[in-house]
C-alpha positions, 0 to 999 in steps of 0.5 A: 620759487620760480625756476626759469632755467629752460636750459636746453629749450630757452632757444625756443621758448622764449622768442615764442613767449616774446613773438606771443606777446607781439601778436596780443599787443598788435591785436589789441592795437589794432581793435582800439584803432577800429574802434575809434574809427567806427565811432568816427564813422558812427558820427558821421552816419548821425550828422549826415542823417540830421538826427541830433546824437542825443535823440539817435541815442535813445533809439539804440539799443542798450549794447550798442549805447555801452559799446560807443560810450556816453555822448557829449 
């Protein structure tokens, strides 16, 4: 069974377990608010250059194609 009775270390354990678990999810918040703005950036490098997305899509490699995601 599972035995969480950390009796004389749950002082310790457990806010370490819970600022652990703050600093995964302020990590991840924080790639996914990156992400959208390099793709919002991306867009607008594409417009500024007058290539339509379609065509600046076929030019890029296929990592780069994945990690943006498909075009409209």
């Amino acid at each position: 069974m599972l035995d969480l009775d950390m009796t004389p270390y749950a002082a310790f354990v457990w806010p370490a377990w819970g600022v652990s678990a703050l600093v995964l999810t302020a990590l991840t918040v924080r790639a996914l608010i990156a992400s959208r703005k390099w793709k919002r950036e991306l867009a607008k490098l594409e417009a500024d250059q007058g290539t339509p997305p379609e065509a600046a899509d076929t030019n890029r490699p296929q990592v780069a194609r994945s990690a943006i995601g498909q075009q409209k």
